[in-house]
VMD Tcl script that draws the C-alpha trace (Angstrom):
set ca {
  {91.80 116.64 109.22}
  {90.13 113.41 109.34}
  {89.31 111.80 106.04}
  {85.64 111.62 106.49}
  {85.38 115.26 107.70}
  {87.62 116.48 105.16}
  {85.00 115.27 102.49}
  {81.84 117.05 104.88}
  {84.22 119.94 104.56}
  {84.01 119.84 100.78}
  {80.27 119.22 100.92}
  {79.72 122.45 103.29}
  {82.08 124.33 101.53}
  {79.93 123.45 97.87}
  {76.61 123.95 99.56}
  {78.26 128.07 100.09}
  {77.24 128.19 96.75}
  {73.60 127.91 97.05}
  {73.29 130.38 99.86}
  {71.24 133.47 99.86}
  {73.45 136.29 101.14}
  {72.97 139.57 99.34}
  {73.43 141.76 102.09}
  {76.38 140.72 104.21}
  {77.66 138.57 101.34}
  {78.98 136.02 103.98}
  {77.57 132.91 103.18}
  {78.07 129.86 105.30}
  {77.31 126.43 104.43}
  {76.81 123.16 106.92}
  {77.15 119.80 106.47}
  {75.67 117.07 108.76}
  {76.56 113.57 109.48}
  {73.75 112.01 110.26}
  {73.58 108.19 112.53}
  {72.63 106.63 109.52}
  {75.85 108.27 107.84}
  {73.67 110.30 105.32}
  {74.62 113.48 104.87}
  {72.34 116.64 104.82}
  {73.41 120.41 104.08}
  {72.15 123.72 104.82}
  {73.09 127.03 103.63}
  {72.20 130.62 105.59}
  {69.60 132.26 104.15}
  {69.16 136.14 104.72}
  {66.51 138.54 105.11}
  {66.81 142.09 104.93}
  {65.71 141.78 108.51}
  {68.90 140.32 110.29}
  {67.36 138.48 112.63}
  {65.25 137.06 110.56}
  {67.99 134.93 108.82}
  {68.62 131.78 108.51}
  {71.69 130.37 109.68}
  {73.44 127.14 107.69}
  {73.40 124.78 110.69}
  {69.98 125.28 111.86}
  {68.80 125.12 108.28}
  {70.91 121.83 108.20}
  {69.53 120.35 111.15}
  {65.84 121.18 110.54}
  {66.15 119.93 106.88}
  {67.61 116.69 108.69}
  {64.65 116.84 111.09}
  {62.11 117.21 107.96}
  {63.41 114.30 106.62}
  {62.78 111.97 109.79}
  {66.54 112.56 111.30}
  {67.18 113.38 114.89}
  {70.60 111.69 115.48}
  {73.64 113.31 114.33}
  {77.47 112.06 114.96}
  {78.96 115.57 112.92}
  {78.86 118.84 111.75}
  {81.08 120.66 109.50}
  {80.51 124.17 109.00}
  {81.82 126.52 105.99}
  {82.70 130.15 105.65}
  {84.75 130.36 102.64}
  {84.21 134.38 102.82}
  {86.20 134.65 105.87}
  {89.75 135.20 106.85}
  {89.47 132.63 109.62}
  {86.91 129.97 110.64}
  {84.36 131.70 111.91}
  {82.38 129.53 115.06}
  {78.26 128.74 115.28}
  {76.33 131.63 116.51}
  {74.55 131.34 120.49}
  {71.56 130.41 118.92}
  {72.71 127.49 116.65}
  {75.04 126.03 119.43}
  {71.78 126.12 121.58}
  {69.90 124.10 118.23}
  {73.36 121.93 117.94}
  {73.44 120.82 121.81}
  {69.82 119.98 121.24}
  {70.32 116.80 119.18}
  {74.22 116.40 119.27}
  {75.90 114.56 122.40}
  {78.59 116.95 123.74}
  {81.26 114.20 122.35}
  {79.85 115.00 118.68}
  {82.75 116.67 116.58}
  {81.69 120.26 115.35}
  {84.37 121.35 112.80}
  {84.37 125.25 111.40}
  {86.69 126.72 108.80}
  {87.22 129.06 105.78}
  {89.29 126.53 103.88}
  {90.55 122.92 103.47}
  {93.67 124.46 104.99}
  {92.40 126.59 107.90}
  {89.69 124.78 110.22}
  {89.01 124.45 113.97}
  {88.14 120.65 115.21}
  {85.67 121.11 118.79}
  {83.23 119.35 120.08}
  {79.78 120.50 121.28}
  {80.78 120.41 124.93}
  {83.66 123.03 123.99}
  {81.18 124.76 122.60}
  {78.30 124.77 124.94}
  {80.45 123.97 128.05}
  {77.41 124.89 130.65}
  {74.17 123.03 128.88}
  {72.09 124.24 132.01}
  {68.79 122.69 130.25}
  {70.51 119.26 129.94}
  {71.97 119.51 133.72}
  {68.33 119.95 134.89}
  {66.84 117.56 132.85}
  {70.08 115.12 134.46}
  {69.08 116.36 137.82}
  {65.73 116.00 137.59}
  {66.24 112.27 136.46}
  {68.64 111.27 139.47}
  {66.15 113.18 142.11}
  {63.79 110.52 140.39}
  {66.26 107.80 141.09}
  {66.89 108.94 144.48}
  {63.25 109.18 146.12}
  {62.71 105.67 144.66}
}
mol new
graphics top color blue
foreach p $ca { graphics top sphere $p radius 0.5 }
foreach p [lrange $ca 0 end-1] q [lrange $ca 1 end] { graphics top cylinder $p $q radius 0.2 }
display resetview
């Protein structure tokens, strides 16, 4: 792994220990590179209502967000309670592609030793609400 991803690694993987998982005692833990080369973390946060949890990168991204952030060149995500690195949910990809280029690096692992590198196009391949948006701007090109 990279040396500068190796160390978000370590920051994810230390951020598992402030998350709140009772129930599924899975926690996760995120670690974002943000343009200016700050880092911020999140950790998933459950409910005893599933869906109303939190997950670590969206609680990354919107703590990044809160803090007047909206340009991010990585994400490392941690789930140290797995046997094998364990990928962003639909919904967090969706967040992700939102204010990540598809270039961005998006790493995900259970250890130092066991990660997957990918990018957010591998992991939102078909961004239809970027391809419109794309479309829409080159039908604006093409009537001028």
């Amino acid at each position: 792994m990279k040396t500068e991803y190796a160390s978000l690694l370590e920051q994810a993987l230390k951020a598992c220990e402030q998350s709140y998982a009772p129930y599924s005692k899975f926690r996760v833990g995120a670690a974002l590179l943000c343009e200016d080369d700050s880092i911020i973390t999140g950790v998933n946060v459950e409910n005893r209502s599933f869906g109303l949890t939190i997950c670590a990168e969206r609680n990354a991204i919107a703590a990044a967000i809160a803090a007047g952030k909206k340009k991010f060149k990585a994400l490392v995500i941690a789930t140290p309670d797995a046997d094998y690195p364990v990928s962003p949910c639909g919904a967090c990809r969706q967040v992700i592609s939102e204010f990540m280029p598809p270039s961005a690096p998006v790493i995900f692992g259970n250890s130092e030793d066991s990660y997957i590198s990918s990018t957010v196009g591998e992991l939102l391949p078909y961004d239809a609400l970027h391809e419109l948006a794309s479309q829409e701007q080159n039908l604006k090109v093409s009537k001028n």
